[in-house]
C-alpha positions as CSV (number, residue, x, y, z in Angstrom):
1,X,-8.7,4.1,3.3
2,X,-8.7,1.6,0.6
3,X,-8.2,-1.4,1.0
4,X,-4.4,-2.2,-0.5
5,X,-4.2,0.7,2.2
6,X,-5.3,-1.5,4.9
7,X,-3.9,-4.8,3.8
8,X,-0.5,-2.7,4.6
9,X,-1.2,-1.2,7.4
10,X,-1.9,-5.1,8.8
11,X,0.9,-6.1,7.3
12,X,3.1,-3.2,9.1
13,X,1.4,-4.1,12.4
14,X,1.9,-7.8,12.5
15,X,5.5,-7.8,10.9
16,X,7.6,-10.1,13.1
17,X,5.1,-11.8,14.6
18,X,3.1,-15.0,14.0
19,X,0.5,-13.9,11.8
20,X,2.9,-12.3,9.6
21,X,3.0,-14.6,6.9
22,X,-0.9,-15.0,6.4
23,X,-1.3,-11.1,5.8
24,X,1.8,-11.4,3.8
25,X,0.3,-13.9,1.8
26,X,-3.5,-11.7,1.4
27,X,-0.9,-8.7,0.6
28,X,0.8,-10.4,-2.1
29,X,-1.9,-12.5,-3.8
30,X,-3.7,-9.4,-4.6
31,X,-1.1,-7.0,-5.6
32,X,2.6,-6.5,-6.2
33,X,4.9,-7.1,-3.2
34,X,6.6,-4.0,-2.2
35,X,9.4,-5.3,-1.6
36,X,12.5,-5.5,-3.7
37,X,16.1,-6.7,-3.4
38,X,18.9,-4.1,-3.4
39,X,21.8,-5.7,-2.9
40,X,23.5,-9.2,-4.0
41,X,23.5,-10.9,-7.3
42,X,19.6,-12.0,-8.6
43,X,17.7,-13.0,-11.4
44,X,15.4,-9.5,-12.7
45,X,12.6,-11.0,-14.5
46,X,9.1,-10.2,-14.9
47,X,7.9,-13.8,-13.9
48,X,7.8,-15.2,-9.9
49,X,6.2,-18.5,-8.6
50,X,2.8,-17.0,-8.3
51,X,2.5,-15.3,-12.1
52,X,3.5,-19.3,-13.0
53,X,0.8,-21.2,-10.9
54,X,-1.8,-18.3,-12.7
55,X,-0.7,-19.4,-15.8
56,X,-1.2,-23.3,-15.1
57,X,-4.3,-22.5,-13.4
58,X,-5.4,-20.3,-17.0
59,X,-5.0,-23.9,-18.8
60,X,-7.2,-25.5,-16.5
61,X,-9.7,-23.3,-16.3
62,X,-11.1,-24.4,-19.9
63,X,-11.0,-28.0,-18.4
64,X,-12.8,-27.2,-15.2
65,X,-15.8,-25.1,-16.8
66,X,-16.4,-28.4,-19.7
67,X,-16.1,-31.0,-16.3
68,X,-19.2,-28.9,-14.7
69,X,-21.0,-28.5,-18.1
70,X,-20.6,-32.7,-18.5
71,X,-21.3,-33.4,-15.0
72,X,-25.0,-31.9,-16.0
73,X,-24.8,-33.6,-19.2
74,X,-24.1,-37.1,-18.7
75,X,-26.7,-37.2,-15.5
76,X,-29.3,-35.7,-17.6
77,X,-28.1,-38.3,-20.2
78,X,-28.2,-41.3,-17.6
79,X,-31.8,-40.3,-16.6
80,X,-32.8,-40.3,-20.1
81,X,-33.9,-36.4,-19.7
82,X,-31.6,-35.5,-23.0
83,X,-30.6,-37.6,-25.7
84,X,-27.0,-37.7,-26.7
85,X,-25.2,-34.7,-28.6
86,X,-25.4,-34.8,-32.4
87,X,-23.6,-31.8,-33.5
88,X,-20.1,-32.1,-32.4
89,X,-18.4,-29.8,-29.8
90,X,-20.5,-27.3,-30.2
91,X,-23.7,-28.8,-29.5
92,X,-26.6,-26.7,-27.8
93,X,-27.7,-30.2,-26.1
94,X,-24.2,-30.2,-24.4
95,X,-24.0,-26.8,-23.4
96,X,-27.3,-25.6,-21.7
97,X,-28.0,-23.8,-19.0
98,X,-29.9,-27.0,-17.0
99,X,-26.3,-29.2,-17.8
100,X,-24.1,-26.1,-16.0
101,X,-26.6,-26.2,-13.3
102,X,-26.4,-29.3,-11.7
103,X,-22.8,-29.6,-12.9
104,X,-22.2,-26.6,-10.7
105,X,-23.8,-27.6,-8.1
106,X,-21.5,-30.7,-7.5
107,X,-18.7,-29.4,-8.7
108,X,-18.1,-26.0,-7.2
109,X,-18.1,-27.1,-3.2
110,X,-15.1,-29.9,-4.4
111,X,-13.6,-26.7,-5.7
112,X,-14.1,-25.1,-2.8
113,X,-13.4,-27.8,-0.5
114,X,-9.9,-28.5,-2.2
115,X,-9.0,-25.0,-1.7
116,X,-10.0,-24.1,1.1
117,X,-8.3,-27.0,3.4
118,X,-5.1,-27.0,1.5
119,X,-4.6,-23.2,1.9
120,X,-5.8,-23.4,5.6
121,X,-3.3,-26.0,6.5
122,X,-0.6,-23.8,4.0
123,X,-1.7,-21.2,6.2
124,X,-1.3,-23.4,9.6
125,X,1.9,-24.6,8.5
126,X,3.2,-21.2,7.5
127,X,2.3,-19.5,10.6
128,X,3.9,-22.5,12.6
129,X,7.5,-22.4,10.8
130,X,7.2,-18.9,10.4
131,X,7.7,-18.7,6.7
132,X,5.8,-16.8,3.7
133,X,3.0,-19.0,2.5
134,X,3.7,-20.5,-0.8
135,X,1.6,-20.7,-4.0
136,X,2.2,-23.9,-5.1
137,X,-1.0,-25.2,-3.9
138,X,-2.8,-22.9,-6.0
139,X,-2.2,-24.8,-9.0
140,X,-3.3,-28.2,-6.9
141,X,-6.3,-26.9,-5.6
142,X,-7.4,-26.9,-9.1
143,X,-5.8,-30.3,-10.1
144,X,-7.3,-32.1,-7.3
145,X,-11.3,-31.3,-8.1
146,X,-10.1,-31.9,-12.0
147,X,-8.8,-35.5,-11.2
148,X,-11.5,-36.8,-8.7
149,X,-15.0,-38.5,-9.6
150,X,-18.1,-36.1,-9.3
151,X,-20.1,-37.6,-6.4
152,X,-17.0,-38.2,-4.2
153,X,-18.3,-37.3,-0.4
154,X,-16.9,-33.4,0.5
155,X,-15.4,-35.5,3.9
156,X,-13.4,-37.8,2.3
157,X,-12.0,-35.4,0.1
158,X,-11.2,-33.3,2.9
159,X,-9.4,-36.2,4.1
160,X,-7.6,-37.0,1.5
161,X,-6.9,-33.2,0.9
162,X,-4.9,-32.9,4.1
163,X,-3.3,-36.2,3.9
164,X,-1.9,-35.0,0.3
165,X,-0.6,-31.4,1.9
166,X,0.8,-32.1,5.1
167,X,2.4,-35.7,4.4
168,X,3.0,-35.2,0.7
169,X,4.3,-32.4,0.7
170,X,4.7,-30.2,4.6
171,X,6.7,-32.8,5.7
172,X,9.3,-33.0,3.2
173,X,9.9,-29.1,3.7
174,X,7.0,-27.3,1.5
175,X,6.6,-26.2,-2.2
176,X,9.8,-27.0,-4.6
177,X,10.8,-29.8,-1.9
178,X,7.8,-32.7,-2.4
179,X,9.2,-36.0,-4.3
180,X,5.8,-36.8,-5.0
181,X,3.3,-34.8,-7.5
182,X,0.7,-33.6,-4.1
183,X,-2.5,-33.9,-6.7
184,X,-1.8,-37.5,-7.2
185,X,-0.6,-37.7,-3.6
186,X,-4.1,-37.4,-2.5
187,X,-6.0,-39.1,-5.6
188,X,-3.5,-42.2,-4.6
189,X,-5.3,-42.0,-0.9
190,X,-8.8,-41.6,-1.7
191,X,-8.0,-44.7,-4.2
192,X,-6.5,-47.1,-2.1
193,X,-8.7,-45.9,1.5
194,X,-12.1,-45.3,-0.7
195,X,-11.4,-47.8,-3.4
196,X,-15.5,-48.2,-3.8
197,X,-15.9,-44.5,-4.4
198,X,-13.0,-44.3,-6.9
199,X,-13.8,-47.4,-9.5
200,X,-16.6,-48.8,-10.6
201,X,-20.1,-47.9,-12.8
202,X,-21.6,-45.9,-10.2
203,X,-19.3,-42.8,-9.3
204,X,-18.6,-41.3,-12.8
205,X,-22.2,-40.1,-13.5
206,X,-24.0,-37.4,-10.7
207,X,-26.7,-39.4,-8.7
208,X,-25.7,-42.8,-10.0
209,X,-25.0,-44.1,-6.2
210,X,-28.3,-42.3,-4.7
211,X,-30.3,-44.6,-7.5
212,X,-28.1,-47.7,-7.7
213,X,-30.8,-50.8,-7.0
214,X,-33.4,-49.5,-8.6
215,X,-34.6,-50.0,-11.8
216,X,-33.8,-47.0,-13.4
217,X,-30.7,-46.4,-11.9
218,X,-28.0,-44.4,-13.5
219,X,-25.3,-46.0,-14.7
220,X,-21.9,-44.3,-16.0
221,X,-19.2,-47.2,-16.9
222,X,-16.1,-45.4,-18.0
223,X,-14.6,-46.6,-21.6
224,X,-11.4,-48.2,-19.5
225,X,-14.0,-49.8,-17.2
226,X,-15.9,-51.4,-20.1
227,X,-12.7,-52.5,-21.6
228,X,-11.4,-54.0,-18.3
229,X,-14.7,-56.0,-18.2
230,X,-13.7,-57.5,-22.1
231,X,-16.7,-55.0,-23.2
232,X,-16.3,-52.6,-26.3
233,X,-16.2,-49.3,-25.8
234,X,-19.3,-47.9,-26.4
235,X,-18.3,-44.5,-27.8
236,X,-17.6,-42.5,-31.2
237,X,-13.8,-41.5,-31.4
238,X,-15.0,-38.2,-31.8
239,X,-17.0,-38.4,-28.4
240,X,-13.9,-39.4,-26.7
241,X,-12.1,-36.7,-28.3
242,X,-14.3,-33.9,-27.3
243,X,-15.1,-35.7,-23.7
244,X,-18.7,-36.6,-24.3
245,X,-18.1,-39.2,-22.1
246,X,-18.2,-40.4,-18.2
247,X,-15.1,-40.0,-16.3
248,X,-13.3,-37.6,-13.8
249,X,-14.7,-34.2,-13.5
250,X,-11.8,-32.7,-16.1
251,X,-10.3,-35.4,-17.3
252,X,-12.4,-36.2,-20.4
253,X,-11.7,-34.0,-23.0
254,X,-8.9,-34.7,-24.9
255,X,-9.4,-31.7,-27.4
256,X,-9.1,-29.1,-24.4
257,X,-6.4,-31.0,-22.6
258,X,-4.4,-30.5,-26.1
259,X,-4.4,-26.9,-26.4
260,X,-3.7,-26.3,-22.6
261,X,-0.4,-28.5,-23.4
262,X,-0.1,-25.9,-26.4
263,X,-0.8,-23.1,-23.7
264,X,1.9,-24.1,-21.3
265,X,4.4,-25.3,-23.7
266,X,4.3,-21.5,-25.1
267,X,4.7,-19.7,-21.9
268,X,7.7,-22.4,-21.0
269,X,5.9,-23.5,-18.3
270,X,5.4,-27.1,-19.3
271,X,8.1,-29.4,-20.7
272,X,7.5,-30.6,-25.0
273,X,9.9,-33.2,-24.0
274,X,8.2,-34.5,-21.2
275,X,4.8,-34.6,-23.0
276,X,6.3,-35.9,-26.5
277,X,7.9,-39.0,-24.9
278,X,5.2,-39.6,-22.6
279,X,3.3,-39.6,-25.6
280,X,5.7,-41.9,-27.8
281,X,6.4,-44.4,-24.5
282,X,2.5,-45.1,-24.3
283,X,2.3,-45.5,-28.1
284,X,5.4,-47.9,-28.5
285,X,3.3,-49.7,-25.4
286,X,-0.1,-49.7,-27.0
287,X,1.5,-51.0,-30.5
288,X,3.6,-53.6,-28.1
289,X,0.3,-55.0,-26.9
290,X,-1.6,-54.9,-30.5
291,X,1.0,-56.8,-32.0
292,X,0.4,-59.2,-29.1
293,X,-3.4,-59.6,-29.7
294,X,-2.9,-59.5,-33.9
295,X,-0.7,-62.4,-33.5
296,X,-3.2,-64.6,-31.5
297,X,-0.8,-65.1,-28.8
298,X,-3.5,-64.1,-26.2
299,X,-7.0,-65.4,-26.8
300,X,-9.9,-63.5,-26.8
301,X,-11.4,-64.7,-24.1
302,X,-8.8,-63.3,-22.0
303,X,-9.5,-60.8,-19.5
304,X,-6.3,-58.8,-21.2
305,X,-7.3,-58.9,-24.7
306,X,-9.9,-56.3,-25.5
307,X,-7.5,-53.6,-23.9
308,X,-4.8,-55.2,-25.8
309,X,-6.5,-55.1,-29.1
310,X,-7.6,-51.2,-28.5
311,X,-6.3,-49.4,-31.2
312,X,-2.8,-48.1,-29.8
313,X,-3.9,-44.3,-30.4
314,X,-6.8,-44.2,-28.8
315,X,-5.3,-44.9,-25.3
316,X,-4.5,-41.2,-25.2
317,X,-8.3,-40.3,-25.9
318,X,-10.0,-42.5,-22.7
319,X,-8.8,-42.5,-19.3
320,X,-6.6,-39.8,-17.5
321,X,-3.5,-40.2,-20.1
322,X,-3.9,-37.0,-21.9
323,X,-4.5,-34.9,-18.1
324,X,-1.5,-36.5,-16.7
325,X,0.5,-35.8,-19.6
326,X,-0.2,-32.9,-19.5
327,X,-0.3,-31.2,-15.9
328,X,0.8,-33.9,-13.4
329,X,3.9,-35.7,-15.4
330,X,5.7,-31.7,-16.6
331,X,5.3,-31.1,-12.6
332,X,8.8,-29.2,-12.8
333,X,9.2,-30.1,-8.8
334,X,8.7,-34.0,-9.3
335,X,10.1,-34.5,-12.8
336,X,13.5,-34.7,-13.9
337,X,15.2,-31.5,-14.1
338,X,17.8,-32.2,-17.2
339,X,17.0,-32.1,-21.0
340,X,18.1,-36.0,-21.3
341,X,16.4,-37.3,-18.2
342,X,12.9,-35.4,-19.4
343,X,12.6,-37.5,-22.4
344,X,13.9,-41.4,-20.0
345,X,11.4,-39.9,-17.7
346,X,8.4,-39.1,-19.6
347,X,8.7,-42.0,-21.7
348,X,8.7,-44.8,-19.3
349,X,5.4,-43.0,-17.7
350,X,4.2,-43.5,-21.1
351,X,5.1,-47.1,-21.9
352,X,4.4,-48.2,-17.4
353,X,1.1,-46.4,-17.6
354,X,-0.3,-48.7,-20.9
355,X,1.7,-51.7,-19.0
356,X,-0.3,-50.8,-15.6
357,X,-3.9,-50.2,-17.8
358,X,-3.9,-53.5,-19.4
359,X,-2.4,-55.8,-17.2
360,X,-4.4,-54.5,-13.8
361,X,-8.0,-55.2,-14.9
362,X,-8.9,-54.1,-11.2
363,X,-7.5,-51.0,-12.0
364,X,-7.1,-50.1,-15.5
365,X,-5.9,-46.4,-15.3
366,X,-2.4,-46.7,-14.5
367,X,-1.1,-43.2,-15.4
368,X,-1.4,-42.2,-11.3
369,X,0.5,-44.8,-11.0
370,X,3.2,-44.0,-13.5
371,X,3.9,-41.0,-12.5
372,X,4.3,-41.3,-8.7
373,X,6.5,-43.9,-9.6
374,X,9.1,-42.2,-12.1
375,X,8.5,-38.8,-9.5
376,X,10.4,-41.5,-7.0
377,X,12.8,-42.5,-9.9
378,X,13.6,-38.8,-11.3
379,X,16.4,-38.1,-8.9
380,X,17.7,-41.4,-9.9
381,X,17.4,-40.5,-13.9
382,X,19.0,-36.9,-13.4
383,X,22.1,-38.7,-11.6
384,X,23.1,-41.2,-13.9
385,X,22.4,-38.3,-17.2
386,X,25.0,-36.4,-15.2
387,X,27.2,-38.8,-14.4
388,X,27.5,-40.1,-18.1
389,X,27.8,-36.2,-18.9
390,X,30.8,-35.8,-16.4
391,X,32.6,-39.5,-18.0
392,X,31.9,-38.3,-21.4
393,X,34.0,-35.2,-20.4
394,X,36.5,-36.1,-18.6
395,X,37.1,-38.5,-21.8
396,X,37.6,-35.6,-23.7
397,X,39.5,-33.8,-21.6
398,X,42.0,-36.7,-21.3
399,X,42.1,-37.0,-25.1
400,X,42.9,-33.5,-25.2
401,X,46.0,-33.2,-22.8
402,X,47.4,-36.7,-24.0
């Protein structure tokens, strides 16, 4: 018997009863449901929520296997083992089989760690309710080891991991019901409960912490960190464009982050107006605040002024601006659902997450931030668009019978 065979037959056995859902959910992951609707009015289409989450989950993948191949790189580049890359994205120094190692070896058990507790307690939950598990948190077990920095303790991401599914997201009814994006849900936890494990020069780099008082130790101070500090950057354009640089595990490389945006924008997954204003919001922000520090009303002693004076472009090559652009703000549960509200709400994450980056020198990545806040405000965006729709109309319709 093989084993679709016996998947099946369990399925067949435990229909109606508890366990049904979590050998519904083995079933279905792993092949076609065999199940189909005969009567009714539905939507026949070749796409379901699962095929979707597989296709976000394709343009991560890119950024997940250069996190684990940086994670090697910038400890071996912190211990002075290697000396920095020289020939662009494609350098052998960058990817070698001693950088994948020790990336892997840190990054894989956050992997496994993010999926395996979410899905148990999707599991737990489903088998509680007695619903069919959902996929949704298939696309943020990925997104959470992606977001997160590489020496993070497994405990605390558990933690935070369950914190994230059951009260952003359980509790407010399950996939397609969460206000909040559950990937920044639990990166918002870990920040504000483990604020010394999320910031700072000693969390970015693998075995940074294990080494920090001596000597030698390894130090990994990310380019918004340095800035915050009224430091320059430290880094070639390119270097931030390619994500030769410290930071979360797949956060760093904006060239990647680009053509997953491409990806998802060409299976209509991801929303071009939500990335394009986000985009134009945090450049009208970061031209704001140059025009500020060109004019010399800020002096340059201020603690605000070297993020000020950062050219306004290359606030979407450092930080997390590109990744949250990208896969947390197009979040089509969270975001605003109409063609107008998309580009209100993706522009004010753009412009608050610049505003949030150079005025909170404590915390200078403010796209987190952002988002959560606008995922609060989106309801509120899509009303008012559909109010003014329904005035504009009923003007229309009065000039029409008058």
């Amino acid at each position: 018997m093989g084993l679709k065979q016996k998947l099946h037959t369990l399925k067949e056995k435990y229909k109606g009863k508890k366990m049904a859902p979590a050998f519904n959910a083995i079933h279905t992951f792993l092949y076609l449901p065999n199940e189909t609707t005969h009567s009714g009015s539905h939507v026949r289409a070749a796409d379901d929520l699962k095929r979707t989450m597989n296709t976000v989950i394709m343009a991560l993948v890119p950024c997940l296997i250069f996190g684990i191949f940086n994670a090697g790189y910038q400890h071996h580049l912190g211990a002075g083992d290697i000396q920095a890359v020289s020939a662009g994205f494609f350098s052998p120094e960058f990817w070698s089989w001693d950088n994948f190692a020790t990336g892997a070896w840190k990054v894989l058990p956050i992997v496994l760690i993010s999926y395996g507790v979410g899905l148990g307690i999707e599991f737990l939950f489903a088998v509680i309710k007695g619903h069919e598990v959902e996929e949704g948190y298939l696309v943020t077990g990925m997104l959470v080891p992606l977001i997160v920095p590489i020496d993070i303790p497994l405990w605390m991401l558990t933690v935070a991991v369950i914190f994230g599914v059951v009260i952003g997201k359980e509790v407010f009814g399950g996939t397609g019901m969460n206000i909040l994006n559950p990937a920044l849900t639990i990166r918002a936890f870990l920040f504000f409960a483990y604020p010394t494990w999320m910031s700072g020069d000693k969390v970015w780099v693998h075995g940074a912490v294990e080494t920090t008082g001596q000597a030698d130790a390894i130090s990994g101070e990310t380019i918004l960190g340095s800035l915050a500090q009224g430091n320059p950057a430290g880094f070639d354009v390119m270097d931030m464009f390619y994500g030769f640089i410290p930071g979360s595990i797949g956060e760093t490389s904006t060239l990647l982050i680009l053509l997953g945006g491409l990806f998802l924008i060409f299976t209509k997954i991801g929303s071009w107006r939500i990335m394009l204003s986000s985009v134009i919001g945090a450049l009208s922000m970061g031209l704001i605040f140059n025009g500020v520090a060109d004019a010399g009303w800020i002096s340059e002693s201020s603690k605000f002024f070297s993020l000020m004076n950062t050219e306004f472009w290359q606030h979407l090559l450092i930080g997390g601006m590109a990744f949250g652009i990208v896969y947390m703000a197009t979040d089509p549960v969270t975001a605003s659902q109409t063609n107008k509200g998309k580009w209100i709400y993706g522009f004010l994450i753009g412009f608050i997450s610049i505003l949030i980056r150079v005025f909170n020198p404590a915390y200078p990545e403010g796209v987190m931030l952002a988002i959560l806040l606008m995922n609060v405000f989106a309801p509120t965006i899509d009303h008012y668009v559909l109010q003014g729709n329904i005035k504009r109309r009923m003007k229309r319709l009065k000039v029409k019978t008058a």
